[in-house]
N, C-alpha and C positions, 0 to 999 in steps of 0.2 A: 522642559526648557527652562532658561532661568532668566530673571529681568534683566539681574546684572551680572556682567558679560567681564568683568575686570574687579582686583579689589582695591582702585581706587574708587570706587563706584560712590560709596559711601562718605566721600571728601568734598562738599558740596560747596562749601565757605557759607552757609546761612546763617541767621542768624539764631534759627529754632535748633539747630545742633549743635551750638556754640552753648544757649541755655539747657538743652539737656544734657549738655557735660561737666557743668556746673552744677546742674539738680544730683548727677549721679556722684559728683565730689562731694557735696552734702550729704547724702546716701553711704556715702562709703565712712565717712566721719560719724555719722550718728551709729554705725554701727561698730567703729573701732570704740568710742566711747559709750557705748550703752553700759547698763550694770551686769548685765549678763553675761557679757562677755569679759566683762574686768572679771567675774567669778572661775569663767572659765579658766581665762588667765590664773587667778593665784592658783587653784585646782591642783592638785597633785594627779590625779586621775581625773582628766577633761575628757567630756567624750565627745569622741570623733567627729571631725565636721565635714558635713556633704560634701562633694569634689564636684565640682565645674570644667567643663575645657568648652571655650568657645571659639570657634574659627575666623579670623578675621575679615571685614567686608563686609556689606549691607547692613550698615547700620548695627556692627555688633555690641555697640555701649549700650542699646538698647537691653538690649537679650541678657546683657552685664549687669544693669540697674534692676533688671527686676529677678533675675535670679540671686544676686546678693541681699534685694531685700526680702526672698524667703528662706535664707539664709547660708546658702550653697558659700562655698570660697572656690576663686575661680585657678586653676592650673592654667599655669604660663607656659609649659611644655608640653609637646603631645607625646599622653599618654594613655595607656590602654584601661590604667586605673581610676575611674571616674566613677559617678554615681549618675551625671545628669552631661548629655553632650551636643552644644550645637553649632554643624559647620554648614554649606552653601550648599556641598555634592554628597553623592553617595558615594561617591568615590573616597572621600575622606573617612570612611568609619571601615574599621577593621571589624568586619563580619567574623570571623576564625575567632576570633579573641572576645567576641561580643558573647555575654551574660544575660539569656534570657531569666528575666524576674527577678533581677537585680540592677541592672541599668537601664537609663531613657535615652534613646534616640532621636532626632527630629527626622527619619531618612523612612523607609519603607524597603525592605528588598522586593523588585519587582514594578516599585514604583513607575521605573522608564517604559513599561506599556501603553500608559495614556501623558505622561509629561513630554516627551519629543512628538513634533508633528508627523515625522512619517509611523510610529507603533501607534497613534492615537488614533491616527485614519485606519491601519489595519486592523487594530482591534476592535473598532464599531464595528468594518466591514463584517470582520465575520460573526461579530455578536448578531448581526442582521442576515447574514445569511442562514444561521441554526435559526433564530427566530423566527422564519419566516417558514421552514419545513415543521414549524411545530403547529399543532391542531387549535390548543389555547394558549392564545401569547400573553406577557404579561398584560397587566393594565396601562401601566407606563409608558410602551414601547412606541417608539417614535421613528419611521425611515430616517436613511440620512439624509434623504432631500429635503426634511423640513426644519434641520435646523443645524448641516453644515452645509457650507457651500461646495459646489463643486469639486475635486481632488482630484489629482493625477498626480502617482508617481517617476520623478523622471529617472532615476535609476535604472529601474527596468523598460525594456526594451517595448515590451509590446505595451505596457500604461500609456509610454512615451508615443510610441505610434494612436495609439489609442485619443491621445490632447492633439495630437498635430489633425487629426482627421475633420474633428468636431470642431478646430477654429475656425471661426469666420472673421472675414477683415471690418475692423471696429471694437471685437472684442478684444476687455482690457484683463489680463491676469496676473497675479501676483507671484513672484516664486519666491521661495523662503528656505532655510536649512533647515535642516530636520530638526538640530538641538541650540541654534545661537538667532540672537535677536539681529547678529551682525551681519552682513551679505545680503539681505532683501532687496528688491528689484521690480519693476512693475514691466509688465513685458504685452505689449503692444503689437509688436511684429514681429512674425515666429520664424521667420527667414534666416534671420542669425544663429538663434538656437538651434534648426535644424542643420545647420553648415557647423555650429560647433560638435554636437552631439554623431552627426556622420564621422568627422575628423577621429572622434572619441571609439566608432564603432570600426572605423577600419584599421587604426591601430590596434585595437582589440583582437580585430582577426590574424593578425599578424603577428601578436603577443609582443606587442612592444609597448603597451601601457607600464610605468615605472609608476604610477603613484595615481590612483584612481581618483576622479571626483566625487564631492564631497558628495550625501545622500539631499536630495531635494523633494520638494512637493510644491508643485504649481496650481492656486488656487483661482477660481473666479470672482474677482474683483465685486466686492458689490459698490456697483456703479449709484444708485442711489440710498444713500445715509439718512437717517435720519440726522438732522444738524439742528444745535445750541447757540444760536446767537451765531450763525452762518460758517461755525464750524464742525468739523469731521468730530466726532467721539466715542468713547467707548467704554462699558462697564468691566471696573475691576470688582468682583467677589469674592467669597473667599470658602474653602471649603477642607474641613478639619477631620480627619480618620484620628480621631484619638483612641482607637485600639483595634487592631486589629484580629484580636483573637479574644474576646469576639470580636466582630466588624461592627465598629460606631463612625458612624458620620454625620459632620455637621456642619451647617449652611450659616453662611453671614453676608450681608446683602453686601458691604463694599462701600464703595465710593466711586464716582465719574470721571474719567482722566479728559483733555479736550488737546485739542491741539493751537498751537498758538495762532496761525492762520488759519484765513477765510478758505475754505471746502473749494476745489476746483478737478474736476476728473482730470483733466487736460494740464495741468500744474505736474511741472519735472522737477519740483522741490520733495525730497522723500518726507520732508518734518510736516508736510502740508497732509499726508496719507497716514501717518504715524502716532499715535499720541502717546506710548511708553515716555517715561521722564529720562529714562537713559540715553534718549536718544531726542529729545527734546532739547536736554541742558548744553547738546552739544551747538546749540546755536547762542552767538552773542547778543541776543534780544532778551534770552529766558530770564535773565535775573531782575529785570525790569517787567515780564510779563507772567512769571511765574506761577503767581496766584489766580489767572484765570485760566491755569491748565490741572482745577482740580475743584468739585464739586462734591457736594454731601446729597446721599440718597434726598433727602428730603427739601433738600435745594430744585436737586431734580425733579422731583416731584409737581414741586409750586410753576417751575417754567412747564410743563409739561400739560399740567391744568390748563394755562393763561395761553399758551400759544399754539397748542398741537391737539388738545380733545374738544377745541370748541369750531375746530374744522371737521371733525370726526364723532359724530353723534353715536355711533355704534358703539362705544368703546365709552367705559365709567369713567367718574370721576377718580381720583385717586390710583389711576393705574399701576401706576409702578409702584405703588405700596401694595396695593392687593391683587393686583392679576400677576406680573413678573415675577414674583418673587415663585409663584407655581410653576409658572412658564421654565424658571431656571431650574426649577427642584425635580422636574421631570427631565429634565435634558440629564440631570448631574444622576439621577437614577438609573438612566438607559450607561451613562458611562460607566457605572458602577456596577452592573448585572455583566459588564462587559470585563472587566477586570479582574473582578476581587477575586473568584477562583487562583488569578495566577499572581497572587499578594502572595508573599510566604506569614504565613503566621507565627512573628514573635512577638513576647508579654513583652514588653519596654518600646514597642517602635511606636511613632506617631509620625504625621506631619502635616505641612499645611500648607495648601495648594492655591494660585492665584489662577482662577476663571478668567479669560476675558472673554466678552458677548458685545456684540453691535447687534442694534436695531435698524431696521429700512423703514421708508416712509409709510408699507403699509404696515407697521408696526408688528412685524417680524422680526425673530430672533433669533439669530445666527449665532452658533461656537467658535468662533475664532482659534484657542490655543489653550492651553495649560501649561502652567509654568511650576513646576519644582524648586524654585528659589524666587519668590515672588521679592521685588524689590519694597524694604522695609525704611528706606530714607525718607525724612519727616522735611521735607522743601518749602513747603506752605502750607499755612495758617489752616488749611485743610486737612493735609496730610498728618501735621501734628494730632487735628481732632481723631484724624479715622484710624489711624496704623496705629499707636502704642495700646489704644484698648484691643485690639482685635489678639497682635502678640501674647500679650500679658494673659488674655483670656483663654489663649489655646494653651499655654504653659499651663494653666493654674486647671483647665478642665484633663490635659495629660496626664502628668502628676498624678490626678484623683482615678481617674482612674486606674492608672496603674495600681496605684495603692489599694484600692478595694478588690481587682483582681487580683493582686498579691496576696492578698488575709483571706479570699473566698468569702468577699463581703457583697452586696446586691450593691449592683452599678446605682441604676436609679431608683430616688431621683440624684441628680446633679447639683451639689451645691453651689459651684462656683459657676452655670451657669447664667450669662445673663444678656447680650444681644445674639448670641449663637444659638441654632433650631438645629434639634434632629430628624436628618429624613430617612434616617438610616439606622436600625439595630437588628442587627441580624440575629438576635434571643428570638425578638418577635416575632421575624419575618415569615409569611406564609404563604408568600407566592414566588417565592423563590425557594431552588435547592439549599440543604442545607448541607454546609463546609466538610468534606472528607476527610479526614483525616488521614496523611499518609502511610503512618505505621497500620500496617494489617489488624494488629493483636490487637488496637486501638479501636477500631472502627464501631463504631454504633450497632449498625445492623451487620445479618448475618451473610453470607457470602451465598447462591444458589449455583449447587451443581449439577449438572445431570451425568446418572449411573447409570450402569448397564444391569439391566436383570436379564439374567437370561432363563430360562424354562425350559427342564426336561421332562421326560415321560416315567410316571412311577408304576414299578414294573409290578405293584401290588395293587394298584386298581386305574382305573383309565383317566383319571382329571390329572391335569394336568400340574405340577409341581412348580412353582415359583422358587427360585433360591438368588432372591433379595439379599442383597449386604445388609445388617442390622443398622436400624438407626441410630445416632448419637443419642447421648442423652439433653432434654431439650431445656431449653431456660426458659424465660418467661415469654423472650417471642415467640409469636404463633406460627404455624407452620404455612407452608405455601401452599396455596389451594391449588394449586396448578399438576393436577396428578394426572398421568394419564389411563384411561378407563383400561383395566383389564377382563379377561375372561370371564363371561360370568354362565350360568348354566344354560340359559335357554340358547348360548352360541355354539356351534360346532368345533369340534373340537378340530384342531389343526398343527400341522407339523410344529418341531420346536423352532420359537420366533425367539427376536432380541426387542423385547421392549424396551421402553427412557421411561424411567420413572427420576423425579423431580424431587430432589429431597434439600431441606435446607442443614448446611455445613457450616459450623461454628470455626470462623480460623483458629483459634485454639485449641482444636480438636480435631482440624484435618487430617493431622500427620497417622493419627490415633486411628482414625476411621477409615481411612488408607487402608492401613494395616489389619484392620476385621475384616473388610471386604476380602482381601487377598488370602487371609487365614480360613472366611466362611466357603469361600470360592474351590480351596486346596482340599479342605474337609467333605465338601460336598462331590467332588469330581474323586477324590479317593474312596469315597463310600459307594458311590456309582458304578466306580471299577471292580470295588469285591462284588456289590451284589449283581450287579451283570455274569461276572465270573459263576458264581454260586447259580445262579439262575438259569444257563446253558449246560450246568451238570448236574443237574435236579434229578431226582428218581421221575419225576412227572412227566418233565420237556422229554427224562429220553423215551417216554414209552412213547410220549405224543411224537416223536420224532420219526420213531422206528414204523410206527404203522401197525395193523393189524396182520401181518407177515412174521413180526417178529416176536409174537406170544409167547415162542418158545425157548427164545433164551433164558438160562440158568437165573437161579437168584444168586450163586455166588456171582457168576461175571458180573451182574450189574454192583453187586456192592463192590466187587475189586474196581471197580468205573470210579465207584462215587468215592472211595478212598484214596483213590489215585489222582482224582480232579481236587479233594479236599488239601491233597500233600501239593500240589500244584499250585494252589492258588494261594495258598501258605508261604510256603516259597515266594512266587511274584510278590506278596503283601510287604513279606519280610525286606525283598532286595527293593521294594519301592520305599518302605521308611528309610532304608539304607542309604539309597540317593536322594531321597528328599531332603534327607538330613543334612547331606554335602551340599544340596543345592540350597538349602536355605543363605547359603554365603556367598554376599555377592563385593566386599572388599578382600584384596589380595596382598598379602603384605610384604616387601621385598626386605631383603635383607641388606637394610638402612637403616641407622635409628631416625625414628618421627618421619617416612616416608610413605606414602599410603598411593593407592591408585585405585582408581573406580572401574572395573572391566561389567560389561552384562552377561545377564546370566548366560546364553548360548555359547558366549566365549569360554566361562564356566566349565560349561559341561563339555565343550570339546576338549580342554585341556584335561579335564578328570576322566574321560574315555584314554589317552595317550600316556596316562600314570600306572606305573604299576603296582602288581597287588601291595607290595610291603609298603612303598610311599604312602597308597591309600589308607590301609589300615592304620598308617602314623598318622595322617590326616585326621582321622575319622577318630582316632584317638584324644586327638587333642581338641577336636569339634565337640566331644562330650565332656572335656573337662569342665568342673564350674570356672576356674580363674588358667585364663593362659596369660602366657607372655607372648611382646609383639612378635619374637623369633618364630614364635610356632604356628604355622599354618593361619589360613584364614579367619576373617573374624566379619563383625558387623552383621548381622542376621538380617535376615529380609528373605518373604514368601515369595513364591514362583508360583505361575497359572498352568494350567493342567497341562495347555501344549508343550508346555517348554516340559514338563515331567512325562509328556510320551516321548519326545525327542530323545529324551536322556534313557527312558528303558529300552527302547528301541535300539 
């Protein structure tokens, strides 16, 4: 979600933006006149100067003033050719035309899973439900009941039934759009909404909805705040992925926004529930109250000692310096274990995200929202201190990074940081999975498949024969211990089985290892077929065969047997390479140039049963040439398993 909701957002009339545009016309003058740049100037060959494009809105002279003084030149035009680029959306950045490790982003693709409030509720949910079927969870992990409020989505039908059931009369909820700060509402009695939303649901059956409503989420109001000087408030923080690949993230505590009115549940004024400044300034009081709708961590701090932990003994001094700031770092963990899988990882993206969090009287801390365009307007004497270091710092920590992932230099430490903390690097991290990479050929570890072995009986002695595909050859991972026990002597021997044996498959050698199993597989079931053959016309089998009845047959008959079984099974040998050899081909080429089709083998062999002899032997002709052309016959090699070569002599 984004603070500011228009780009005149940034048009305050103060007077702290009137001086920083004055500081940045001084800025822009010390650097038309520095000597550097007169050099550059006379220069015959100057070199190239960093490109800028900044998008208009939220305070862009800002982001103006301090990229020109690390010496970027800013583009007036939107173009694709930049070095460094920042606008409000992600909508505004051409992905297609984006240069990983070459350009900087302020955007994240993927970011809109936890910046809109209805992907932000979804995506805790289900980071909570996997969490929760797992044995060790992390350390961090927090339900959602202890630190969002309640949720209901009204979109859907059954969420929505689901909030009507559980209201009770007196309770107060809040409904909100999924991505604008505009449209909020405090909703009381639910009688309206269910008379609107019926309206909604039977035009729906009737398919005469023209233009659906917008996506919402109705929260539970927390009815008791804690309050500053008798008004409603809430903490903005701030939290900075300055890379994403690897994943760094970092924490910076904020500043306190308040709201200009005294705290009233019952109050039908929205600026009295609100304390964003977009929606503050929209009252004609703010420019005279301004300044007390904005507080520094350590302001907070002092009221907090003095008025609120000396009712509350349980609870240190110094709270919100040294307890909150954990309190947040674990909330902003559990949101990050929930995400970052579905960040896409490019070297240039960064960005930087505005937290908001209210606290209740028993000094709980609730997540209110995330905002993807945090508002950067400097309004008061506050804002001036808290907003330009926080910008300036996530530029200058982005930057740095990038740059040291660019040259394959070691991240940390951080030079440029200095109120910002990391709670996040995922080099580190060891209680969390580590990033998959998408491309196969890429992946770290090795892929595990399970094979089929199968076992036959060797007709030369009775143990029983394993014919295993051969293993790959292995790298430096170790192998899966995960084998499963075979045969071993003291077990009886038993009919032939299909065991799983577990082997680990390198993806750059699958297609390879494929192709051995199928060749070990062809070689073994052919070798099986001669000696079976040869072994049913044995001088031995036939005496064993004949009995002691038939002592008296001749010696020539039986060698006329055995020479007769030997031209026999020569023959079958023969006409089995002969169709092996056709069937090793399982592309068929038609006569098209560069047209190809994929048929299987059984289609194969039926059509080379219905060919006749001359076609074949053209065939079989040109299946042994070393080089064909596409005109002739089939091509593309690939082995066939035993069944499909009995089909085919059959």
């Amino acid at each position: 979600m984004s603070d500011e909701s228009s780009p005149d957002a940034s048009n305050t009339g103060s007077k702290s933006t009137t001086n920083q545009t004055t500081e940045k016309s001084n800025v822009n003058n010390n650097i038309v006149t520095s000597p550097s740049n007169k050099i550059k100037e006379n220069s015959l060959y100057s070199d190239p100067t960093q490109k800028c494009y900044i998008g208009t809105g939220n305070n862009s002279e800002l982001i103006e003033s301090i990229l020109l003084n690390l010496g970027y030149e800013r583009l007036v035009e939107k173009t694709d050719d930049y070095k460094f680029k920042w606008v409000q959306c992600n909508q505004n950045v051409n992905w297609n035309a984006f240069k990983d490790g070459e350009q900087i982003v302020n955007h994240i693709q993927g970011e809109d899973y936890f910046t809109t409030k209805l992907q932000l509720w979804q995506s805790l949910q289900t980071y909570e439900k996997i969490t929760l079927t797992m044995q060790k969870r992390p350390k961090e992990f927090l339900s959602l009941s202890d630190f969002v409020p309640e949720t209901f989505k009204l979109d859907e039908k059954n969420d929505r039934d689901a909030f009507f059931s559980i209201h009770k009369p007196g309770d107060v909820w809040i409904c909100k759009p999924s991505g604008l700060n505009q449209g909020i509402y405090l909703v009381r009695d639910i009688e309206s909404l269910k008379k609107k939303f019926a309206e909604i649901d039977a035009l729906d059956k009737k398919k005469q909805v023209s233009v659906k409503p917008m996506k919402r989420v109705i929260q539970r109001y927390i009815i008791n705040p804690l309050l500053i000087h008798g008004k409603k408030f809430d903490i903005r923080c701030y939290m900075l992925i300055a890379s994403v690949k690897p994943l760094i993230v970092l924490y910076h505590s904020g500043y306190v926004r308040l709201s200009m009115f005294d705290f009233d549940p019952n109050d039908g004024n929205l600026l009295t529930h609100l304390t964003n400044q977009y929606m503050q300034k929209k009252d004609p009081k703010y420019y005279d109250l301004k300044e007390e709708t904005a507080m520094t961590m350590e302001q907070f701090n002092d009221y907090i000692n003095k008025n609120v932990l000396k009712n509350k003994p349980e609870f240190e001094q110094d709270w919100v310096l040294n307890v909150l700031p954990k309190i947040i770092h674990r909330i902003m963990l559990n949101l990050i274990e929930a995400i970052r899988m579905r960040l896409k990882r490019r070297i240039g993206c960064f960005g930087l995200y505005g937290y908001d969090f209210m606290i209740d009287q028993d000094m709980k801390v609730w997540l209110i929202e995330v905002n993807v365009n945090p508002a950067l307007t400097t309004n008061t004497n506050t804002l001036v201190e808290a907003i330009p270091p926080v910008v300036e710092e996530s530029i200058m920590l982005a930057i740095e990074c990038f740059e040291k992932i660019r040259h394959n230099q070691r991240i940390f430490p951080l030079k440029n940081i200095k109120s910002f903390k990391c709670i996040y690097n995922e080099m580190e991290r060891k209680g969390s999975l580590p990033f998959i990479e998408q491309r196969r050929a890429k992946s770290s570890s090795p892929n595990t498949r399970k094979l089929p072995a199968t076992v036959v009986n060797n007709p030369n002695n009775n143990s029983p024969v394993s014919t295993q595909a051969p293993s790959p050859p292995r790298n430096h991972s170790p192998p899966s211990p995960k084998i499963v026990r075979g045969t071993t002597e003291k077990e009886p021997l038993s009919p032939p089985v299909t065991n799983t044996v577990q082997r680990t498959i390198f993806p750059n050698q699958f297609r390879q290892f494929q192709e051995r199993i199928r060749r070990s597989r062809l070689q073994e079931s052919t070798k099986t077929y001669s000696d079976v053959n040869m072994t049913v016309v044995s001088p031995a089998n036939s005496a064993s065969l004949t009995g002691a009845g038939t002592s008296s047959i001749n010696t020539n008959s039986t060698n006329n047997t055995i020479s007769q079984s030997q031209s026999i099974t020569s023959t079958n040998t023969l006409n089995n390479i002969n169709e092996k050899t056709i069937m090793r081909y399982q592309t068929i080429t038609r006569y098209r140039p560069n047209f190809e089709i994929l048929k299987p083998a059984t289609v194969i062999a039926e059509e080379w049963k219905n060919l006749d002899s001359s076609t074949k032997e053209r065939l079989m002709a040109s299946a042994h040439a070393p080089t064909t052309s596409p005109m002739h016959g089939p091509k593309a090699l690939v082995l066939i398993s035993k069944s499909k070569l009995a089909s085919v002599t059959s």
